[in-house]
C-alpha positions in Angstrom: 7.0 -8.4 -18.8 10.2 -9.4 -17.7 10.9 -11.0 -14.4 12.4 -8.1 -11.9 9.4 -6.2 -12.8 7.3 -9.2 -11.9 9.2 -9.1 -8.6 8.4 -5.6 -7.6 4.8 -6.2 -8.3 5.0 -9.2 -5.9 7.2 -7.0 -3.3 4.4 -4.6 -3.2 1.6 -7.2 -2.6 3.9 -8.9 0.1 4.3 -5.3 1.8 0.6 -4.3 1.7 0.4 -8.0 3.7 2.6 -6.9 6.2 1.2 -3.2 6.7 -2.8 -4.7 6.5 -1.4 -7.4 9.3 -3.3 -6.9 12.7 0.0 -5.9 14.5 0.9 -3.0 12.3 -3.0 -2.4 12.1 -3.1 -2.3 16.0 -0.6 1.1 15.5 -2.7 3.6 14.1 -6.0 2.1 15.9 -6.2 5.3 18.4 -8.3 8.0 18.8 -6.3 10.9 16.5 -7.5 12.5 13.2 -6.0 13.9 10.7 -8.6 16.3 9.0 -11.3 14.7 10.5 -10.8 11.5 9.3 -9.5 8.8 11.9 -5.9 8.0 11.8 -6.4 4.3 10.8 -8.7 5.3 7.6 -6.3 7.6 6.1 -3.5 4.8 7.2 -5.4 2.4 5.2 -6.6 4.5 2.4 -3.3 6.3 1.5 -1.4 3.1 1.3 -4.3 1.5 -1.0 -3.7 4.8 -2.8 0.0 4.5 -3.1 0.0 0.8 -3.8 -3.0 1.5 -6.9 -0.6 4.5 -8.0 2.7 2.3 -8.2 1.3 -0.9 -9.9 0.0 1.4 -12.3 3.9 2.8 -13.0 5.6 -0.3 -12.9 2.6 -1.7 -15.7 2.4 1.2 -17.7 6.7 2.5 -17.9 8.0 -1.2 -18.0 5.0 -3.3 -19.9 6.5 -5.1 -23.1 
């Protein structure tokens, strides 16, 4: 794997810090729902989602 790819798989690790942080946490801790579901819950589970989803492009398309 070469190194930039390395990087972007470190860049999304470093942002999923950063958005699981208590200050940006603190955001979406309300009383809204989307669908149903509590605001913070589908915060949390779509951007575990779309971090699963893009590790998985960046190993699969650029593994060597």
């Amino acid at each position: 794997m070469k190194k930039r790819h390395q990087q972007k798989l470190i860049l999304i690790s470093v942002v999923l810090f950063f958005l699981w942080n208590v200050p940006f946490i603190t955001i979406f801790d309300g009383d809204a729902e989307i669908l149903g579901f509590p605001v913070f819950y589908v915060f949390i589970f779509s951007s575990w989602l779309l971090s699963i989803v893009l590790t998985y492009i960046i190993l699969k398309r650029f593994h060597e």
